[in-house]
N, C-alpha and C positions, 0 to 999 in steps of 0.2 A: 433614526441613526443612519448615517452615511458607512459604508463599506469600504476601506480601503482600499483602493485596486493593489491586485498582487504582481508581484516586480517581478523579470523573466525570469529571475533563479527559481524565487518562487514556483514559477508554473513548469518548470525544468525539475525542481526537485517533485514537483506532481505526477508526472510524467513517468518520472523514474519507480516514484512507488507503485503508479499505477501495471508500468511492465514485470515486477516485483512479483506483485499479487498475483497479475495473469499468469506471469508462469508458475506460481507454489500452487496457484488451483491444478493446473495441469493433468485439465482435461475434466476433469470435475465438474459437474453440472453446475451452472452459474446459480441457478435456485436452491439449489440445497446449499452450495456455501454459503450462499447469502443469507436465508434460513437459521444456520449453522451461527452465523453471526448476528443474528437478529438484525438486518435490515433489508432493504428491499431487493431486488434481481437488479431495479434500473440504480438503483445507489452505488450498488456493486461494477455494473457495468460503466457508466459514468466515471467512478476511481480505476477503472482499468484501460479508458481509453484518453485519460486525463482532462474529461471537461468537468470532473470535482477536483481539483488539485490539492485542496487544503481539507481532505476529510476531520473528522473532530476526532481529538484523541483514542477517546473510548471508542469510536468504529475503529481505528485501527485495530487498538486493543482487542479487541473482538475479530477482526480479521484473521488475526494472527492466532490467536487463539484457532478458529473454525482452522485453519489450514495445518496447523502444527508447524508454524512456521516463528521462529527467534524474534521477539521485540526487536533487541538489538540490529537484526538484520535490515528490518526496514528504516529505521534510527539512522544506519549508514550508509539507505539508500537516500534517503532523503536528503543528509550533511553529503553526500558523494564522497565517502568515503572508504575507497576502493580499495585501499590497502588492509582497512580493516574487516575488510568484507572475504577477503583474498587469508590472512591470517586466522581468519576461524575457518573456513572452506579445509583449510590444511590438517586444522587439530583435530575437526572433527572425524 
């Protein structure tokens, strides 16, 4: 099975969750959140400096989970959407 290469939004929307993640860890041992998540240090590290761009749902899932960090939030790091990223920042 062929892979289809992923388009710049794509690895732009990677990117973005990957800076996402590194800052909710913030400062956090990279092995225990990874741990915390059930996968590896280098899986972790990789979605952080964005040469995984398209982790699989459930890692996310689980990211966010280990971090206590909003589905939603990386949801609209990924769509970039800042406004609504901006609008819960306020309620919360």
């Amino acid at each position: 099975m062929v892979r289809v290469p992923l388009t710049p939004e794509q690895i732009r929307a990677g990117q973005r969750l990957g800076a996402l993640i590194r800052t909710a860890r913030a400062g956090r041992s990279p092995e225990l959140v990874a741990n915390d998540a059930g996968i590896s240090p280098e899986t972790l590290r990789k979605i952080e400096v964005g040469r995984l761009p398209s982790p699989s749902f459930g890692t996310v899932v689980s990211l966010c989970e280990a971090l206590g960090l909003p589905l939603q939030d990386a949801v609209d790091v990924w769509r970039d959407d800042d406004a609504a990223q901006a609008s819960r920042r306020e309620t919360a």
